[in-house]
C-alpha positions in Angstrom: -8.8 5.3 -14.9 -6.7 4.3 -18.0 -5.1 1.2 -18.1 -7.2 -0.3 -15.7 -7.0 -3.9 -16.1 -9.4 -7.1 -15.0 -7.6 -8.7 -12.3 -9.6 -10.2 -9.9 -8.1 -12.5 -6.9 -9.3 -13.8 -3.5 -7.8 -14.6 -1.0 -10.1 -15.8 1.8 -13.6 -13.7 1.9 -11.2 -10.5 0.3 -11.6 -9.8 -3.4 -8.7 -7.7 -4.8 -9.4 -6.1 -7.9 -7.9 -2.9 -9.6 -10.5 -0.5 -10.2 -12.4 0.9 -13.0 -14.9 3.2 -14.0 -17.2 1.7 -12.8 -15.6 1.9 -9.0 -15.7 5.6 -8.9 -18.3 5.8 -5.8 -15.9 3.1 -4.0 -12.8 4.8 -5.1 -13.8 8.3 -3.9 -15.7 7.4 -0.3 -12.5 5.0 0.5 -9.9 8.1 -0.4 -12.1 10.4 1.6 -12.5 7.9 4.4 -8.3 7.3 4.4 -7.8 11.0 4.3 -9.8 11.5 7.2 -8.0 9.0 9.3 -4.4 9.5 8.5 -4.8 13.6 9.0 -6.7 12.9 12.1 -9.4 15.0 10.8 -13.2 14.8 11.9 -15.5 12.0 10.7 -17.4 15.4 9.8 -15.2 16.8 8.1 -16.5 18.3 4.7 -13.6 18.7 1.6 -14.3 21.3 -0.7 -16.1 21.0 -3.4 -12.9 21.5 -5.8 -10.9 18.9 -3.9 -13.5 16.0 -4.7 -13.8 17.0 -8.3 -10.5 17.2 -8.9 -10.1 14.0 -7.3 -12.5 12.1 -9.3 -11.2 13.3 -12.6 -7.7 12.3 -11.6 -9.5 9.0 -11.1 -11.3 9.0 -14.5 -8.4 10.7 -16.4 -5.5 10.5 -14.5 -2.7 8.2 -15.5 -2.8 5.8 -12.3 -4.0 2.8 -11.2 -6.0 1.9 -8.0 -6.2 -1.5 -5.9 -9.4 -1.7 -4.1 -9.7 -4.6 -1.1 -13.0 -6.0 -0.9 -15.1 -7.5 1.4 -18.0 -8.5 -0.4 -19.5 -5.2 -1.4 -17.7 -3.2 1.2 -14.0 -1.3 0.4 -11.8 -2.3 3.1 -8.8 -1.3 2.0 -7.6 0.8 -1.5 -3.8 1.8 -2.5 -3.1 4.0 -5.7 0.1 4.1 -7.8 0.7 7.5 -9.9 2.4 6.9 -12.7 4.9 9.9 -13.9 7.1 9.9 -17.5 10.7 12.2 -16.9 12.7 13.1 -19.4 15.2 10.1 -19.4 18.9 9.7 -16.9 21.1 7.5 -16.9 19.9 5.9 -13.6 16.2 5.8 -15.2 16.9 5.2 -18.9 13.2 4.7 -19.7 11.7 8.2 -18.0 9.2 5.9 -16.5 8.2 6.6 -12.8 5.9 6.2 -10.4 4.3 7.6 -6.8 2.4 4.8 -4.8 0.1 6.5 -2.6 -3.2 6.2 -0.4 -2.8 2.8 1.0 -4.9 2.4 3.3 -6.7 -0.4 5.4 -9.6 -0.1 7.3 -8.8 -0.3 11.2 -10.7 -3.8 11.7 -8.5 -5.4 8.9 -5.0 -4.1 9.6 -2.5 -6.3 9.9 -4.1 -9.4 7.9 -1.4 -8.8 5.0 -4.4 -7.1 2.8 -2.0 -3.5 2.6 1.0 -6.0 1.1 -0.9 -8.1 -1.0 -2.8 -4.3 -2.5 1.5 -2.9 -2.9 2.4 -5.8 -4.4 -0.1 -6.2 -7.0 1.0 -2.4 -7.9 4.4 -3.1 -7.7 4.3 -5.7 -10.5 1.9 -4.1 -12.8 4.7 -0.9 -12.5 7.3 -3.4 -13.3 5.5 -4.5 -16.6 5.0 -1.0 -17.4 8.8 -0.4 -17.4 9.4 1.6 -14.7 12.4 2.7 -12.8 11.8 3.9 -9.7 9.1 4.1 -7.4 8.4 6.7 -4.7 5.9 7.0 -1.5 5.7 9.6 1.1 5.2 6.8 4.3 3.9 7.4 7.7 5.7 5.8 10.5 2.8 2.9 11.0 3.7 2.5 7.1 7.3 2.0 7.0 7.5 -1.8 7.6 5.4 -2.3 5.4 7.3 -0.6 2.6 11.0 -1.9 4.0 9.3 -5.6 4.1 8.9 -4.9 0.1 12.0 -3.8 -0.8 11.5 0.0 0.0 14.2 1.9 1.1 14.8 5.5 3.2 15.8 8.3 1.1 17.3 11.8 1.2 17.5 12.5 -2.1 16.4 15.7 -3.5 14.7 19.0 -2.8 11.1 20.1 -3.1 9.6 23.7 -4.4 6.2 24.2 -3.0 3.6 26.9 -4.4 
């Protein structure tokens, strides 16, 4: 969790904060929780033992930076931004990108702008950071969401998968 900063805002009886160390309990159970519900796995379900560490030392170590939506003590919604550094193009002079990833709301809080305010807060701290571009893979529930900010469809590029 470098470069996680102090930012705390309500709005209503939902705290916004961007995580730190001390978050790693909330930041692991609400990534497991969201990966659960948007693969339509089993509330059961158990990850392996290598997919949850390596999760929570891309947390601790990683170079990325996670909104967490809170209702008092309880996550209700989280969103991550991934920040990458390319060697630099013309189109992205500074190298600087960025993948925003596991947004996620918890069912009884959709649609109460708490995904959008999460995204936005990312978007601006990427801004300050100097980056170019900003990717997401979106579901189809997602994709207002993302258009509403700015985001648009791509068909850019290829992808080797091991």
């Amino acid at each position: 969790m470098k470069n996680a900063g102090k930012y705390n805002e309500y709005q209503g009886k939902t705290e916004y904060k961007f995580a730190t160390p001390d978050d790693m309990e909330q930041l692991m159970s609400s990534r497991l929780e969201m990966l659960k519900v948007v693969n339509d796995l089993d509330p059961a379900y158990e990850y392996s033992d290598e997919f949850v560490e390596c999760s929570r030392e891309y947390f601790k170590n990683g170079d990325q930076i996670t909104v967490l939506a809170l209702n008092g003590k309880r996550v209700i919604g989280c969103a991550t931004i991934c920040y990458i550094c390319v060697m630099p193009t013309f189109s992205h002079p500074t190298g600087k990108r960025a993948h925003l990833m596991n947004v996620y709301t918890k069912k009884e809080w959709q649609r109460q702008g708490i995904a959008l305010k999460m995204v936005s807060m990312l978007i601006e701290e990427a801004w300050k950071r100097g980056v170019t571009e900003i990717s997401l893979d979106a579901t189809e529930e997602g994709r207002p969401l993302y258009r509403k900010l700015g985001f648009v469809d791509s068909t850019e590029g290829m992808v080797l998968v091991k």
